[in-house]
VEXSENU-18785 format. One line per field, with one value per residue: residue number from 0; y, x, z of N, C-alpha, C in turn. Coordinates in nm, 3 decimals. Example, Ala and Ser with C-alpha at 12.3 -4.5 7.8 and 13.67 -1.06 7.14 Angstrom:
resi 0, 1
n.py -0.569, -0.225
n.px 1.319, 1.285
n.pz 0.780, 0.708
ca.py -0.450, -0.106
ca.px 1.230, 1.367
ca.pz 0.780, 0.714
c.py -0.330, 0.003
c.px 1.320, 1.290
c.pz 0.780, 0.787
//
This chain:
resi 0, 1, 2, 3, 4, 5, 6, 7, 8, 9, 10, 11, 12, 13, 14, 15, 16, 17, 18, 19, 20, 21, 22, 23, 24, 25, 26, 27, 28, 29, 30, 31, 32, 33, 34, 35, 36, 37, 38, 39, 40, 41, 42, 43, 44, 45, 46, 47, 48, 49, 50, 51, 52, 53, 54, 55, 56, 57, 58, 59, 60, 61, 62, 63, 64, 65, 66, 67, 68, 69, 70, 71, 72, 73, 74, 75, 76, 77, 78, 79, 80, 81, 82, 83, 84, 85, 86, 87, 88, 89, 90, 91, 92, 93, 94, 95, 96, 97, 98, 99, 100, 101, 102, 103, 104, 105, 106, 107, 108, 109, 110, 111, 112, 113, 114, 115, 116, 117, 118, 119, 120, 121, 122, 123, 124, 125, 126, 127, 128, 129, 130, 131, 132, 133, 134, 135, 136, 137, 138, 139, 140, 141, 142, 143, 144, 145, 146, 147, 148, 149, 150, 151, 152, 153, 154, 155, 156, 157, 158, 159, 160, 161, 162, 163, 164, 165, 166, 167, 168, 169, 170, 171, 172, 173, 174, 175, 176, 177, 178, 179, 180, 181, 182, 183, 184, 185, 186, 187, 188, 189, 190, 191, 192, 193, 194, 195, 196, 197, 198, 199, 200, 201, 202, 203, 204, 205, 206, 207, 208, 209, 210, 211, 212, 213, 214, 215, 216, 217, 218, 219, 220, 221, 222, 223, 224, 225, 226, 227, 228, 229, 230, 231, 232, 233, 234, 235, 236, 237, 238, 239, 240
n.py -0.120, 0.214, 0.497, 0.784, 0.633, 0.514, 0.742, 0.885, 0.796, 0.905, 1.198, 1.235, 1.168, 1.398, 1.623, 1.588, 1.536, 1.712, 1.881, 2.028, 2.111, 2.151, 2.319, 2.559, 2.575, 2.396, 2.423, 2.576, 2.507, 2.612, 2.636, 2.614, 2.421, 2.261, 2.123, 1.895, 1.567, 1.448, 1.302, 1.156, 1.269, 1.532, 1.798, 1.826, 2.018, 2.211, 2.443, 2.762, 3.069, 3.247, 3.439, 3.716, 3.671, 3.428, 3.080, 2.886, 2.635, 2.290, 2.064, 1.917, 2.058, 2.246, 2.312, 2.215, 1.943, 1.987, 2.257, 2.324, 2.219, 2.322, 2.666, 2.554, 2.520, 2.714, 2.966, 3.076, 2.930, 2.869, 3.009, 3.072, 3.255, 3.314, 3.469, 3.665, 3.480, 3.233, 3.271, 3.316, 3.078, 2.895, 3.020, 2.989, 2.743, 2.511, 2.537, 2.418, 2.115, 1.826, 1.668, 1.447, 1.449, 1.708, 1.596, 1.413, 1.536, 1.676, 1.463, 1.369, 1.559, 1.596, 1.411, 1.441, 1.527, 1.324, 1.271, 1.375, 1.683, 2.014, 2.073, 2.347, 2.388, 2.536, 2.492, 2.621, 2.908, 3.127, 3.389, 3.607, 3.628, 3.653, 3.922, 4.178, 4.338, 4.559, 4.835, 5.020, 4.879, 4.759, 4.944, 5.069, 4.832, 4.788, 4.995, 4.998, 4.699, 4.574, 4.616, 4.477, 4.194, 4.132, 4.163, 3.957, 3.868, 3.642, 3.657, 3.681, 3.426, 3.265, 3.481, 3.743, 3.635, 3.449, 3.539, 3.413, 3.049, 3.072, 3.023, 3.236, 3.435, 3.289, 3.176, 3.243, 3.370, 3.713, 3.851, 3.807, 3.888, 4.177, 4.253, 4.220, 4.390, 4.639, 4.700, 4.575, 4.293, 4.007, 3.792, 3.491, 3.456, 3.294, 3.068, 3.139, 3.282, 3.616, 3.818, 3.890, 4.202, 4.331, 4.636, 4.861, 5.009, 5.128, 5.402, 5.553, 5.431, 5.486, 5.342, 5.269, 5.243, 5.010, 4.850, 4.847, 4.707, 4.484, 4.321, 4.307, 4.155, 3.924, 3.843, 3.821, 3.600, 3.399, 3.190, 3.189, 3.328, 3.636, 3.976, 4.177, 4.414, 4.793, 4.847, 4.590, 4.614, 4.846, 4.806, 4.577, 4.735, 4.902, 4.752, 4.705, 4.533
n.px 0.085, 0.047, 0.236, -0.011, -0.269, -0.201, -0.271, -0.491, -0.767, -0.712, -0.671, -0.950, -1.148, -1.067, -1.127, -1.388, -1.469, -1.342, -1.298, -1.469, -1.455, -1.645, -1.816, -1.753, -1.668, -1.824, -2.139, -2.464, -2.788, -3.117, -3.236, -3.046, -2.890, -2.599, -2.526, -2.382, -2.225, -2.036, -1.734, -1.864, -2.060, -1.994, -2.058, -1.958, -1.724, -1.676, -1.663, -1.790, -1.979, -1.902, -1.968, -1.913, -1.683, -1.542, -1.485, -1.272, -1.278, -1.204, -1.100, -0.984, -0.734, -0.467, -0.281, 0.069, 0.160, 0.333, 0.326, 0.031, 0.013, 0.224, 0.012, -0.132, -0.022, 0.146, 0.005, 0.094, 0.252, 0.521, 0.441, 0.173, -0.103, -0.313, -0.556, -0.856, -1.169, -1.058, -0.832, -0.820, -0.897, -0.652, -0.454, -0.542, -0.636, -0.546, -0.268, -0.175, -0.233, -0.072, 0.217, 0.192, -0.086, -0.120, -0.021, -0.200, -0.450, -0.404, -0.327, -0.577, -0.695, -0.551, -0.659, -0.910, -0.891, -0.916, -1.164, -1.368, -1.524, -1.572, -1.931, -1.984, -1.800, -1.738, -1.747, -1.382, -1.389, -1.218, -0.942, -0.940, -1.161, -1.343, -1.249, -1.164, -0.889, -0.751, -0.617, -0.622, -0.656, -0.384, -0.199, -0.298, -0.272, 0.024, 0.123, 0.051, 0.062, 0.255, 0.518, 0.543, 0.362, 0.473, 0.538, 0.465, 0.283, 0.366, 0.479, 0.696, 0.883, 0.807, 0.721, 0.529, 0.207, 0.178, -0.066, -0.094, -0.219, -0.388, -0.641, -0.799, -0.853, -0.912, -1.207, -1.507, -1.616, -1.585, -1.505, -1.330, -1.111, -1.146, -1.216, -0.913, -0.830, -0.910, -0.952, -0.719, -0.489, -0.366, -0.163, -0.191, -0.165, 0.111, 0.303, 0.669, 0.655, 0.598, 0.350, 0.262, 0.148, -0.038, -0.124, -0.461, -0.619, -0.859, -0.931, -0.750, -0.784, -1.039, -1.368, -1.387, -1.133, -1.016, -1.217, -1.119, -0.847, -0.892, -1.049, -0.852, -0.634, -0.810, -0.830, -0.616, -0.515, -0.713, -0.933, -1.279, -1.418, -1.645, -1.635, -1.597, -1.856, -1.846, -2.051, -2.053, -1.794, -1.849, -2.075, -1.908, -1.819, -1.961, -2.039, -1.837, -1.559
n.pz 0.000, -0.062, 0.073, 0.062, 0.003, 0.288, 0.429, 0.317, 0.411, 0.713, 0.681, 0.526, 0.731, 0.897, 0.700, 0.661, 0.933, 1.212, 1.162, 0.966, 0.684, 0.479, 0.562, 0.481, 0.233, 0.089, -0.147, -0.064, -0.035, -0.049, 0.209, 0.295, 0.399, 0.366, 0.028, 0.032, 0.181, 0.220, 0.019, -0.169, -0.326, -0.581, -0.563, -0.282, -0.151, -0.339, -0.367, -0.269, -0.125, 0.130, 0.403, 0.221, 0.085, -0.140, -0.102, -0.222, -0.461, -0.394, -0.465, -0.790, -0.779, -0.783, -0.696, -0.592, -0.377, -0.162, -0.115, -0.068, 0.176, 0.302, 0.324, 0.446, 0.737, 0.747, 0.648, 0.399, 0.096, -0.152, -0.378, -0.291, -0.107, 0.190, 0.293, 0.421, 0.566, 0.610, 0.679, 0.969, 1.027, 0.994, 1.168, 1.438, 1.379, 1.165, 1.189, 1.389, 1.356, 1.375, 1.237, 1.085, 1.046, 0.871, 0.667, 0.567, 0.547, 0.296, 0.144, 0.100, 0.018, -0.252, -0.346, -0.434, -0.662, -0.865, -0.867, -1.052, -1.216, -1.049, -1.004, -1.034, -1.267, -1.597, -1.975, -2.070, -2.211, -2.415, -2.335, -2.469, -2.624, -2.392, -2.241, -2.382, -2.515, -2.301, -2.235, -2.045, -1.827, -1.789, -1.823, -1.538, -1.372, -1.392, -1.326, -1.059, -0.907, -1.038, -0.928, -0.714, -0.790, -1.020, -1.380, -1.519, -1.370, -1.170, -0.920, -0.661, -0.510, -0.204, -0.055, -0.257, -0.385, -0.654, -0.959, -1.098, -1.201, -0.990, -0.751, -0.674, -0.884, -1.099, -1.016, -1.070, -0.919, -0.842, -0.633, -0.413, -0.518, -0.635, -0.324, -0.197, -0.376, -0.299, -0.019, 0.072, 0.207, 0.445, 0.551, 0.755, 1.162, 1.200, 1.398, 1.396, 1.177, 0.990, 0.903, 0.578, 0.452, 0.194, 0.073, 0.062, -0.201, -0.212, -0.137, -0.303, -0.511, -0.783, -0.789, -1.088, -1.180, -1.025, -1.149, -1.399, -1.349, -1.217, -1.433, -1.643, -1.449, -1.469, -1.716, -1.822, -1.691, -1.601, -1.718, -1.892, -1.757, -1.673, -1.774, -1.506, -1.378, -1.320, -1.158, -0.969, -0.842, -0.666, -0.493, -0.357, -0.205, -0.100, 0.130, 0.265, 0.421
ca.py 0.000, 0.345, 0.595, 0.862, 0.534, 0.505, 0.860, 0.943, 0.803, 0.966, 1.290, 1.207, 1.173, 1.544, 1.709, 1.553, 1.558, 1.758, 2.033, 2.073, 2.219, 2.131, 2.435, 2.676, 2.533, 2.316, 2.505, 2.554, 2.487, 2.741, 2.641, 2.724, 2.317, 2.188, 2.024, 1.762, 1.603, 1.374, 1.285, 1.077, 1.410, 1.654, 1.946, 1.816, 2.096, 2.262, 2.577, 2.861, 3.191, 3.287, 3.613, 3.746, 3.567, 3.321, 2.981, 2.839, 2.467, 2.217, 1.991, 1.960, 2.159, 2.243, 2.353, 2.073, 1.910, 2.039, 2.420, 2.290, 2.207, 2.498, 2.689, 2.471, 2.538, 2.875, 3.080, 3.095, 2.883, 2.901, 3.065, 3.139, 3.302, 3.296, 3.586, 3.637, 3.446, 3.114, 3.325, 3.267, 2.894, 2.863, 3.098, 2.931, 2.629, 2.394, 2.554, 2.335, 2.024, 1.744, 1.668, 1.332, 1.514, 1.803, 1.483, 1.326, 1.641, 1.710, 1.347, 1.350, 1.658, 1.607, 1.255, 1.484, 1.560, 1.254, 1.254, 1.406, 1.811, 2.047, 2.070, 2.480, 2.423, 2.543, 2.513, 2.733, 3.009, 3.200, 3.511, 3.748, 3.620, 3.742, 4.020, 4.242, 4.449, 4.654, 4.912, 5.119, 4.835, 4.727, 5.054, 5.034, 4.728, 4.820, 5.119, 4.965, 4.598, 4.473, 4.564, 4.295, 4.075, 4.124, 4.174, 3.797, 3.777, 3.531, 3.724, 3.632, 3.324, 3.254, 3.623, 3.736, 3.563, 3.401, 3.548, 3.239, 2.983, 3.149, 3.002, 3.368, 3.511, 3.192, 3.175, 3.262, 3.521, 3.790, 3.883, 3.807, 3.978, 4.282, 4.276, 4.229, 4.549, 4.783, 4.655, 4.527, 4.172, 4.036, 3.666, 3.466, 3.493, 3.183, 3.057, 3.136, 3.358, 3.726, 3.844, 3.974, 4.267, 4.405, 4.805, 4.921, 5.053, 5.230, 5.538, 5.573, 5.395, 5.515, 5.250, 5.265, 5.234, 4.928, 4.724, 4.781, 4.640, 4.298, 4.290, 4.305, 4.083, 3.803, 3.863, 3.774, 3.505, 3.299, 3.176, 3.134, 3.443, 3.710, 4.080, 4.239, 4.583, 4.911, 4.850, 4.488, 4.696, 4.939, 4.666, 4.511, 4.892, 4.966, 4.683, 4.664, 4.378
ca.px 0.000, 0.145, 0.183, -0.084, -0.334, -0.215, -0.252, -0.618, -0.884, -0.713, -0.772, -1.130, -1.221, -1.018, -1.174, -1.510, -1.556, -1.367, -1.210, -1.585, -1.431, -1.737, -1.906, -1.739, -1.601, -1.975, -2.238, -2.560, -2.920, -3.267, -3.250, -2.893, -2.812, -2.482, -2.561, -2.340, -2.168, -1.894, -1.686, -1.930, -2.137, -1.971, -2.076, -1.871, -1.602, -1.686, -1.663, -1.899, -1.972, -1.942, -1.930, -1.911, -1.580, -1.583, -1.427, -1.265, -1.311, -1.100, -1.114, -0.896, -0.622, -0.380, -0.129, 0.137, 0.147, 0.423, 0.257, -0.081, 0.067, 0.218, -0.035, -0.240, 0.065, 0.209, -0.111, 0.149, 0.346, 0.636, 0.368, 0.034, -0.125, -0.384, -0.633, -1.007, -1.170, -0.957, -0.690, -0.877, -0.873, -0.516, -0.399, -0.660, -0.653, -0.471, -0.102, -0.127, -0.167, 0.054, 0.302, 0.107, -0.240, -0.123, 0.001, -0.287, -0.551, -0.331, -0.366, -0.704, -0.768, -0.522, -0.714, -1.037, -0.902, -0.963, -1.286, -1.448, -1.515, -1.731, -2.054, -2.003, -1.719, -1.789, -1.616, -1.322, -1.368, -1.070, -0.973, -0.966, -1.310, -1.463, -1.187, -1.071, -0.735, -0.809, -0.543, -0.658, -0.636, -0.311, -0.163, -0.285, -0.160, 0.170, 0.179, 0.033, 0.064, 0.438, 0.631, 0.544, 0.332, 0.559, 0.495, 0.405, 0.199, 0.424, 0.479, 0.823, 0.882, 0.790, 0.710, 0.442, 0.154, 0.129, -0.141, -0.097, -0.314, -0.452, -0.771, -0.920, -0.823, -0.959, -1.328, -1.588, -1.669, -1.433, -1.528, -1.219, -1.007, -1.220, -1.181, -0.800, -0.763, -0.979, -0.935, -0.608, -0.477, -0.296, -0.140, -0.238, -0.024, 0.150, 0.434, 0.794, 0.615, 0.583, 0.263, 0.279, -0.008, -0.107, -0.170, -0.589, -0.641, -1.008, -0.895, -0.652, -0.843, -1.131, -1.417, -1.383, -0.997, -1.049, -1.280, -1.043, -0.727, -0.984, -1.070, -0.695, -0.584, -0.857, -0.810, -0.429, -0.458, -0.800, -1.009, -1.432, -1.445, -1.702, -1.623, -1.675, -1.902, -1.826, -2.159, -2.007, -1.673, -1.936, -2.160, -1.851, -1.683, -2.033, -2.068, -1.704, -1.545
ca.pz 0.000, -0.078, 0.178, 0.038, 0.050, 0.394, 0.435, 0.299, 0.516, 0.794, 0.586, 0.482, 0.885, 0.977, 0.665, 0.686, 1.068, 1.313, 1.000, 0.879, 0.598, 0.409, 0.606, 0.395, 0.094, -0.019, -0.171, 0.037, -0.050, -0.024, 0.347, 0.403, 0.409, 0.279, -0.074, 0.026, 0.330, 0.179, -0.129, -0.284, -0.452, -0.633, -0.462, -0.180, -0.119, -0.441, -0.363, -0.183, -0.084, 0.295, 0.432, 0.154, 0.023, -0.244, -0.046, -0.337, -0.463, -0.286, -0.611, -0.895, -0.702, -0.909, -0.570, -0.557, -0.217, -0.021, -0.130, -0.008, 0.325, 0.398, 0.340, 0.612, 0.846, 0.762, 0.569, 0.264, 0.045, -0.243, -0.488, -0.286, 0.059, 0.253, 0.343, 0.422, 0.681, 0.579, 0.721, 1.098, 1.041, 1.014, 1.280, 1.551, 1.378, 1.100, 1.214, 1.531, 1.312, 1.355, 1.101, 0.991, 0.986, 0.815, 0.526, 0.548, 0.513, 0.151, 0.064, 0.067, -0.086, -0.352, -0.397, -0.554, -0.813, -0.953, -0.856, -1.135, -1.173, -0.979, -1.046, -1.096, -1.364, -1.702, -2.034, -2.074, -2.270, -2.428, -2.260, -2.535, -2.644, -2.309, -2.217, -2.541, -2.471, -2.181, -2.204, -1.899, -1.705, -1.812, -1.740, -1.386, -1.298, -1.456, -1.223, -0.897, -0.912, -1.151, -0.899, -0.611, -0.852, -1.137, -1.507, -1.608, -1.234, -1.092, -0.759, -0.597, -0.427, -0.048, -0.064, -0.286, -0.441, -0.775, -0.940, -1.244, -1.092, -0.845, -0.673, -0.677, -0.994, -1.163, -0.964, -1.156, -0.852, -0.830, -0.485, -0.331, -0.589, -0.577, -0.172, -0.222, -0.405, -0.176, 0.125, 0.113, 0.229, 0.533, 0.598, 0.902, 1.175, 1.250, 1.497, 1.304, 1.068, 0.998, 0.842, 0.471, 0.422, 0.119, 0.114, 0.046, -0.248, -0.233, -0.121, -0.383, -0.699, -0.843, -0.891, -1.233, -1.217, -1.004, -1.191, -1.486, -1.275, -1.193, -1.536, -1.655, -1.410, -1.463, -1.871, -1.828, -1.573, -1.561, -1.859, -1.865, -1.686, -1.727, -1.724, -1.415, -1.425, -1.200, -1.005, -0.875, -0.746, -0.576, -0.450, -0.272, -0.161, 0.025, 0.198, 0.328, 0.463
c.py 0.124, 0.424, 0.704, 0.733, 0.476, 0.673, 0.931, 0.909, 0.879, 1.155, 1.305, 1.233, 1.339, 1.624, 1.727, 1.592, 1.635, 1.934, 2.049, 2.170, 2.200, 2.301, 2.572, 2.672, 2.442, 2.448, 2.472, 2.558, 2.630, 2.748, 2.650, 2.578, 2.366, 2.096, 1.921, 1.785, 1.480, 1.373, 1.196, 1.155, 1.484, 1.756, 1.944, 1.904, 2.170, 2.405, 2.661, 2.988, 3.224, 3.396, 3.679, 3.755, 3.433, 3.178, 2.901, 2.676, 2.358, 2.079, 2.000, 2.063, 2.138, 2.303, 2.166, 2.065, 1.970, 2.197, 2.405, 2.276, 2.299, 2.596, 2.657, 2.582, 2.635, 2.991, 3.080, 3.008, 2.976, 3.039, 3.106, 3.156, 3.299, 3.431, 3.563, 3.547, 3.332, 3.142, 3.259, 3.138, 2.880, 2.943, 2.996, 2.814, 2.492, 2.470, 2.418, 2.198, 1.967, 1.721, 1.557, 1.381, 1.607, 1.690, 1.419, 1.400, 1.665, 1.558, 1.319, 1.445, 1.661, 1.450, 1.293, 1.449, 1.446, 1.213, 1.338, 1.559, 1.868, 2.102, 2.238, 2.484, 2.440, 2.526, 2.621, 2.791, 3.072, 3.362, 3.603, 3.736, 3.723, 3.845, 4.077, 4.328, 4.552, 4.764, 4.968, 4.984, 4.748, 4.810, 5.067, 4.926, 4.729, 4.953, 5.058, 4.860, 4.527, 4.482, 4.498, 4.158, 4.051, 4.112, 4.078, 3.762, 3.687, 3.556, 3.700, 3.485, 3.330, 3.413, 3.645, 3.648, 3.556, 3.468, 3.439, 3.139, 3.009, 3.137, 3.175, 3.448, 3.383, 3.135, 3.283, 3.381, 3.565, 3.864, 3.874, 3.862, 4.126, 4.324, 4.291, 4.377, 4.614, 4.828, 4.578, 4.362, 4.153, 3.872, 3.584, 3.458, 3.366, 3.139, 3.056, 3.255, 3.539, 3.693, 3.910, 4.051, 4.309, 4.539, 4.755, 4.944, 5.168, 5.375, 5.636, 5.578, 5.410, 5.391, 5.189, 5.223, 5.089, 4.778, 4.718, 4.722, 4.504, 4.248, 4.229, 4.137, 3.880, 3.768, 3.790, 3.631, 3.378, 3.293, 3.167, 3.200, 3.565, 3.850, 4.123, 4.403, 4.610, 4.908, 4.705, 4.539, 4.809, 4.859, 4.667, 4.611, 4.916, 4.905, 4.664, 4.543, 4.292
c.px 0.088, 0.104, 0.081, -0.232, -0.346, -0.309, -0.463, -0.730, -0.886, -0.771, -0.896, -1.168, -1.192, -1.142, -1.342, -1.592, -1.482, -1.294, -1.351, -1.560, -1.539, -1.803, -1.908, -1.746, -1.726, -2.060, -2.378, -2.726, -2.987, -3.232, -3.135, -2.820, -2.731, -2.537, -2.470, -2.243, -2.058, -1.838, -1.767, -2.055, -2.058, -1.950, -2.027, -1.764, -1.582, -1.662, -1.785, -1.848, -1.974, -1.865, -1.866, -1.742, -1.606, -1.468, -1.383, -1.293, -1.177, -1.015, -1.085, -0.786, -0.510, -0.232, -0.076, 0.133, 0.184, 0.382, 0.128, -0.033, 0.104, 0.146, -0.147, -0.156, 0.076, 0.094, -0.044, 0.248, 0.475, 0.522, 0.250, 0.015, -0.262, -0.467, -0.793, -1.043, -1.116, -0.833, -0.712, -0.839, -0.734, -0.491, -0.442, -0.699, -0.568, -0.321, -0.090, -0.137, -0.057, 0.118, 0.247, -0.026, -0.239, -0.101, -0.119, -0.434, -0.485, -0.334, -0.474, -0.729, -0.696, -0.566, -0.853, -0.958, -0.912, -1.071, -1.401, -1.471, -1.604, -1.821, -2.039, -1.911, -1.782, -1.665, -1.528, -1.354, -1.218, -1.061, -0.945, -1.056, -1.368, -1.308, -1.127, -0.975, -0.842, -0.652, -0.540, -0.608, -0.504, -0.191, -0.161, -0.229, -0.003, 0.235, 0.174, 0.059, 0.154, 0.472, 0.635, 0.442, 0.370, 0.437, 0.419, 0.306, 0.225, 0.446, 0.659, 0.809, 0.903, 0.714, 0.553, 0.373, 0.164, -0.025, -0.223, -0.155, -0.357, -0.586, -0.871, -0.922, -0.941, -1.098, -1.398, -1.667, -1.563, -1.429, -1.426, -1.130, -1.041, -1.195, -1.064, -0.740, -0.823, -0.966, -0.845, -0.609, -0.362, -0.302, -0.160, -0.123, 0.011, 0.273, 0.571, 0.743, 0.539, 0.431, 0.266, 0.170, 0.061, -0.187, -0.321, -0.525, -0.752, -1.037, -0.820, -0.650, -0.987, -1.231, -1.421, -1.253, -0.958, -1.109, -1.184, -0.929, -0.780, -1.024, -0.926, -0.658, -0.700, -0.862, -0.706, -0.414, -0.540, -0.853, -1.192, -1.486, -1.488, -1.634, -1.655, -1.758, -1.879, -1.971, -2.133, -1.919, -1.728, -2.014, -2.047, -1.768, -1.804, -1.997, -1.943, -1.641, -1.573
c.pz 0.000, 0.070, 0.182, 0.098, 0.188, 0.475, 0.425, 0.403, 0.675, 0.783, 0.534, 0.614, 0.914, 0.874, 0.697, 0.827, 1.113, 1.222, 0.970, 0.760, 0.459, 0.425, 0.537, 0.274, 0.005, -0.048, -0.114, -0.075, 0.000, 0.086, 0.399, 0.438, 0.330, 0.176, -0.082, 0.125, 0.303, 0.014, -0.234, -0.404, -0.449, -0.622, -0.393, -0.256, -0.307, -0.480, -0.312, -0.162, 0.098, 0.332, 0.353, 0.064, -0.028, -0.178, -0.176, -0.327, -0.418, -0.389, -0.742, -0.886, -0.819, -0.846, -0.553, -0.379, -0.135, -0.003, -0.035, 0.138, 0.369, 0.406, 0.442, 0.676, 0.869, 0.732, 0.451, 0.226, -0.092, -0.319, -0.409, -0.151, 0.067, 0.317, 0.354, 0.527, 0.696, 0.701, 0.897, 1.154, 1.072, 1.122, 1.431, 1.535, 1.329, 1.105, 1.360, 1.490, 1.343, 1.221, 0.970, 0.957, 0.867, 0.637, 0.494, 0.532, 0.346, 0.082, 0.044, 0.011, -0.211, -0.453, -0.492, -0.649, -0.939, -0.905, -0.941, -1.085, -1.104, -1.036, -1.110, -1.192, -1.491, -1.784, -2.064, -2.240, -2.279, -2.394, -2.348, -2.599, -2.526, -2.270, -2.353, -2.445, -2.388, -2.138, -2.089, -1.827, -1.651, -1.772, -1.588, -1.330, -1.311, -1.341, -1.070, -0.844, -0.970, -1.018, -0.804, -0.715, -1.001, -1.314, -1.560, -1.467, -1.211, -0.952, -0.764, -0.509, -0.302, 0.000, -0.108, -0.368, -0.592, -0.841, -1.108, -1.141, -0.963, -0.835, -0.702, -0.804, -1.080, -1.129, -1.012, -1.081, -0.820, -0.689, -0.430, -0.412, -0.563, -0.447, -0.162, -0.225, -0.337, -0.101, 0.186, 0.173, 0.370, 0.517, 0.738, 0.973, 1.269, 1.281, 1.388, 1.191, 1.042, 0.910, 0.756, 0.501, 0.243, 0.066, 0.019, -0.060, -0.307, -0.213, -0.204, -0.525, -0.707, -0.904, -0.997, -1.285, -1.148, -1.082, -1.353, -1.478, -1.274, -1.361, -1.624, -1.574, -1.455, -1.637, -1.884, -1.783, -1.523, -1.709, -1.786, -1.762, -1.732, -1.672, -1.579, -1.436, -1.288, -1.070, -0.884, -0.767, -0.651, -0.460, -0.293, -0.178, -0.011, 0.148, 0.319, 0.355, 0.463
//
């Protein structure tokens, strides 16, 4: 038996039962159920909205292992971080993981992905079908955004985020990108580890100069992704946090 095979059912029990990471990460029913409470539907860990952050899908991960793990542990790996109320969890929660749980929560979740896609995936679209050249917003990111997430949006390593496969760039709700730029970002804060932030932007960028930065960035960097309009980036400015 391989060690991942050793490895998963212990992972199936943490995520399933005392991780309820269903609670965030499934999508909910009229009545506010969970449309599913293990790996045997689809909807399991598919992705969701809560408090008004888009919990990305847990399924078809496309973070190699040892990235996935640290992000449990630390809030951030080589390429990606951790913000939003996720951030909570880890701080208060999956940093105190043991060393075999923390292997055995990443063996099971990197065991979806061959479990067939989630139910909200669509086919990709090409991104200069739904995004045409967006000069403006190309410009802005060029001014506010190259020089920690670099020209090609690779970030730096251990440092800043990737914004090339990136869980939020690539979700079909831009809600957490949107929040990002406004309202800035902060890493959880966990034993050995400083906390990256992320400066606001809403004070600084103009609705309008905003939603063409999210547009830009999800043009460049995700596919089968719809424009965003200036009343979404308003929407999510009132409301705050």
């Amino acid at each position: 038996m391989s060690r991942d095979a050793e490895l998963i059912p212990r992972g199936k029990y943490l995520v399933e039962g005392p991780g309820h990471c269903g609670a965030c990460h499934t999508p909910r029913g009229v009545a506010q159920q969970e449309k599913a409470y293990d790996d045997s539907d689809p909807a399991f860990l598919s992705g969701a909205m809560i408090d008004g952050w888009f919990a990305p899908s847990l399924r078809n991960s496309a973070i190699p292992a040892e990235e996935l793990k640290d992000l449990l542990q630390k809030g951030r790996s080589k390429h990606s971080a951790i913000t939003g109320p996720m951030a909570e969890v880890v701080t208060q929660s999956t940093q105190y993981l043991t060393n075999n749980d923390l292997n055995a929560v990443t063996a099971y979740l990197l065991s979806l992905n061959h479990r067939g896609s989630s139910p909200t995936q669509k086919n990709p679209v090409s991104s200069s079908a739904q995004h045409p050249e967006n000069k403006a917003g190309k410009i802005l990111y060029f001014r506010y955004c190259s020089t920690c997430h670099g020209v090609e949006g690779k970030g730096t390593d251990d440092n800043v985020p990737s914004l090339v496969n990136n869980a939020s760039v690539e979700a079909e709700d831009p809600a957490n990108v949107i929040k990002v730029i406004a309202f800035g970002a902060e890493t959880p804060v966990t034993e050995g580890n400083i906390p990256y932030k992320m400066p606001a932007y809403h004070d600084e960028l103009s609705a309008h100069e905003m939603r063409d930065i999210v547009n830009y960035i999800r043009g460049e960097w995700s596919v089968n992704q719809h424009p965003v309009e200036q009343k979404e980036i308003d929407e999510i400015i009132k409301k705050g946090h």
